[in-house]
DOGU-476361 format. One line per 2 residues: number of its first residue (from 1); for each residue z, y, x of C-alpha. Coordinates in steps of 0.05 Angstrom, whole numbers. Layout:
<recs>
NUM	Z Y X; ...
</recs>
This chain:
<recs>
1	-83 -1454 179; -129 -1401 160
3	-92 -1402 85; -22 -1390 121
5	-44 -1336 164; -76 -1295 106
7	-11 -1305 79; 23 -1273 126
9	-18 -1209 130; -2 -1196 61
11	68 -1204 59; 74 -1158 125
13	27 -1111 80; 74 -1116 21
15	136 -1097 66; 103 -1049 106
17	72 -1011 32; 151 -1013 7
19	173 -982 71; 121 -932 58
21	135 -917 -18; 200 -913 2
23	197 -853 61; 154 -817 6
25	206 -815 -41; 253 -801 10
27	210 -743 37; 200 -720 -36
29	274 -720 -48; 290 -671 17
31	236 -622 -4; 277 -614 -81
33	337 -608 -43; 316 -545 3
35	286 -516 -62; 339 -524 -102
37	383 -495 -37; 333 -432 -31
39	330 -426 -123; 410 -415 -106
41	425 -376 -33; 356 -335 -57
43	301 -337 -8; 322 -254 28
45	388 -296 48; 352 -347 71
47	308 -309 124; 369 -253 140
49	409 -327 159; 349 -348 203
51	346 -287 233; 296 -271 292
53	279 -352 285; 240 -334 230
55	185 -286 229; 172 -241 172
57	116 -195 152; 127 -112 154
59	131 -118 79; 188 -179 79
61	224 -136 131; 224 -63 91
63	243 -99 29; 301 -136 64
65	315 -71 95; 317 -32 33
67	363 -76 0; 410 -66 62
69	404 6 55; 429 12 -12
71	482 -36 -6; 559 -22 16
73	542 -49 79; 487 9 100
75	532 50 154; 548 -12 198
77	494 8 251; 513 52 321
79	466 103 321; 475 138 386
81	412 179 404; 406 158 475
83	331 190 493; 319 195 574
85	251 195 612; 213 127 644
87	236 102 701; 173 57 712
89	104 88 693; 71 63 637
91	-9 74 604; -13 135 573
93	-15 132 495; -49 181 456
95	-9 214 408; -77 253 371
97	-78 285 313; -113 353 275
99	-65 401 280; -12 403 220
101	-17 328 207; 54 314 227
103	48 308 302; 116 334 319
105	154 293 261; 118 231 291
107	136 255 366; 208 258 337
109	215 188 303; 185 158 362
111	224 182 411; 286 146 369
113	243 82 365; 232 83 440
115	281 115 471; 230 155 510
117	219 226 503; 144 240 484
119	103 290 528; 45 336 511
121	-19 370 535; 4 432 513
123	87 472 534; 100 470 464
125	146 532 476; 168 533 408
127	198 471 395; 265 432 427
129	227 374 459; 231 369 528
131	176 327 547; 134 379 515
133	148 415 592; 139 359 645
135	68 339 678; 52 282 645
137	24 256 723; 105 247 746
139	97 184 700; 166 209 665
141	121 207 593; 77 162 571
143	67 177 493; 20 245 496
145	5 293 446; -66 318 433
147	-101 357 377; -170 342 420
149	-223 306 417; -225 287 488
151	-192 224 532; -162 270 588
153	-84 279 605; -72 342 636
155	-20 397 629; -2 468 649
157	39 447 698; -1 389 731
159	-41 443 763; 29 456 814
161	34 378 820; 16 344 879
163	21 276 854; -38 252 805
165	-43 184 774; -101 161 716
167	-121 226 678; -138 185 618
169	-113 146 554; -108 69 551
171	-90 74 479; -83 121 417
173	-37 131 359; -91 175 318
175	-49 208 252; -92 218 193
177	-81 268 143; -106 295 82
179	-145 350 107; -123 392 50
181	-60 392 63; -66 390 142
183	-108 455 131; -50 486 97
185	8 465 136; -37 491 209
187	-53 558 173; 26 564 146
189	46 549 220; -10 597 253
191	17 648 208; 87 641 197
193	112 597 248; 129 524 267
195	163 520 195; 154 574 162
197	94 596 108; 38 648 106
199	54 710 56; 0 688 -12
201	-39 749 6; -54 711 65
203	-91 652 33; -138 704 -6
205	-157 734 70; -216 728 104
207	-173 696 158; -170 635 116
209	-241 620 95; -266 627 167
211	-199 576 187; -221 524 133
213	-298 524 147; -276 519 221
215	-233 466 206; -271 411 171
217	-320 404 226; -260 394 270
219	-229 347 236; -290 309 228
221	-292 307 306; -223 288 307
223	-229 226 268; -297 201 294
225	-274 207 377; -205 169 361
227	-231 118 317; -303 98 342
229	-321 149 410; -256 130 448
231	-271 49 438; -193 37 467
233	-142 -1 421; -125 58 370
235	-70 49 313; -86 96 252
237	-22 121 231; -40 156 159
239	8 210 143; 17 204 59
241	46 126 81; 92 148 127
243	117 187 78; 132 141 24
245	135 82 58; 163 86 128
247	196 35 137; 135 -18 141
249	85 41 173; 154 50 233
251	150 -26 241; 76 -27 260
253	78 27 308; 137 -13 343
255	85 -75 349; 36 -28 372
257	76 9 428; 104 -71 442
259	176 -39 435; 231 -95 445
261	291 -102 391; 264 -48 347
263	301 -62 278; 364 -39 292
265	325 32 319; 283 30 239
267	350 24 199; 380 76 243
269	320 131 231; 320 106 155
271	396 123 160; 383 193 185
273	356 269 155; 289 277 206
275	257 327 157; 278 383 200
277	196 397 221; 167 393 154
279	163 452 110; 178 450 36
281	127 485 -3; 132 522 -71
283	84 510 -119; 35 573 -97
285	24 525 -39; -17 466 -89
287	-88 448 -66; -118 472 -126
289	-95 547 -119; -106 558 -43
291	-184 524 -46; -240 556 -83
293	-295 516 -106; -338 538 -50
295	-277 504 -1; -277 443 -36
297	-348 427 -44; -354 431 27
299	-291 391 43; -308 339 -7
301	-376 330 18; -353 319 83
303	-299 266 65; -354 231 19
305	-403 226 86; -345 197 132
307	-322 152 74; -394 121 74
309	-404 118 151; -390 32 165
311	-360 53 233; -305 76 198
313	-306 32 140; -235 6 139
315	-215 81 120; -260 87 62
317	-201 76 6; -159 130 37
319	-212 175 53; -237 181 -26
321	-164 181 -49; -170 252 -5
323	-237 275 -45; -206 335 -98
</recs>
């Protein structure tokens, strides 16, 4: 009895190891199909077939995106700029920055991403942006500009406003910039307007060494209150990558801000000419030629202490790539 039953345990264990061996080869045989089926489609079809059922990093996206840009099929997208003002409030964002780090080209791009025009502390007179004039209290705005180190939203015009929600910032969009060339482009705007450039005679003044010794214990204020004082979510948004790679840097602002159905917006902006804020300089303009050696030992020392503070220490690449 005891013979018969041991037999049947291993039989059942025979057929039940076949069935077994039999699902692995079968399982083995559907993973060499879908390779062979991504080695042929190629693997950017793949995920652009998928679409939003598939999730892809910034850096899958933008080189998706740049393929589709350079293609025959780049000028299939509607790009109708359709920018109003918030019908619900929302938290106010911090759009900080030391002045001449790109503020208003930033303001710009995110107004297309959002479809919200960006406000301001300041009137900003001088430039077409009309959110740049409303109280930021109505709750039209939510996106702010600031060039200070400070978590209070205010405006001219609040003062004559008799409604008054939260005065301060739930989050910050802090743009970092080389301060040698954020120097420059602030003392070309003081000088010769929102794009335009100081005369060279200019740069040799006494005007300019007081501005530059001024300036790098500003911008040192700057980046500490936004990145470690203010202790609210803050997304560093560092100018020289939005520059060559703005694509990916567009993307992560559009996670940050939570904006909905954002790609479509990023191929449109990638489509367009938004370099009507930025100023192209001549060669007299190069670091090397506007900074004596007095300027830059001071700058650089200053970069080298932030660079080695650990509050700060996921900046410490970019900040010595600044050193000159």
């Amino acid at each position: 009895m005891k013979s018969l039953v041991k037999g049947k345990i291993r039989r059942f264990g025979d057929i039940t190891n076949t069935y077994l061996l039999r699902l692995m080869w079968l399982l083995c045989a559907v993973c060499v199909f879908l390779l062979f089926v991504l080695y042929k489609q190629g693997i950017d079809k793949f995920v652009l077939r998928l679409g939003h059922h598939v999730k892809t990093t910034n850096q899958d996206y933008c080189e998706i995106n740049d393929k589709m840009m350079t293609s025959n099929t780049t000028k299939q997208f509607e790009c109708n700029r359709n920018i109003g003002y918030l019908k619900t409030t929302r938290p106010f964002v911090a759009l900080a920055s030391f002045p001449g780090s790109g503020n208003t080209w930033t303001r710009e791009l995110l107004e297309d991403l959002t479809g919200i025009y960006t406000g301001s502390i300041y009137p900003d007179i001088l430039i077409n942006m009309p959110g740049s004039h409303r109280c930021p209290w109505l709750g039209e705005v939510y996106i702010i500009k600031t060039h200070r180190a400070r978590n209070y939203v205010s405006h001219p015009k609040c003062r004559r406003s008799k409604m008054k929600t939260s005065t301060s910032f739930d989050s910050a969009i802090f743009i970092l910039r080389n301060p040698y060339d954020a120097f420059v482009s602030e003392f070309n705007r003081i000088e010769g307007g929102k794009v335009g450039l100081a005369r060279p005679e200019q740069f040799n003044s006494k005007a300019w060494e007081i501005y530059v010794k001024n300036g790098i214990q500003r911008w040192r204020k700057m980046l500490l209150y936004w990145t470690v004082v203010f202790n609210k979510p803050c997304h560093v948004l560092v100018y020289e990558r939005m520059s060559h790679s703005l694509c990916e840097e567009l993307t992560k602002l559009a996670e940050f801000l939570q904006v909905e159905d954002f790609t479509q917006k990023i191929n449109c902006l990638l489509s367009e000419d938004k370099n009507k804020y930025r100023r192209k300089k001549p060669d007299r303009l190069s670091k090397e030629k506007l900074f004596n050696e007095n300027m830059r030992s001071r700058i650089n020392k200053m970069i080298k202490m932030l660079s080695q503070n650990n509050k700060i220490a996921f900046l410490q690449q970019i900040l010595q790539d600044y050193i000159l």
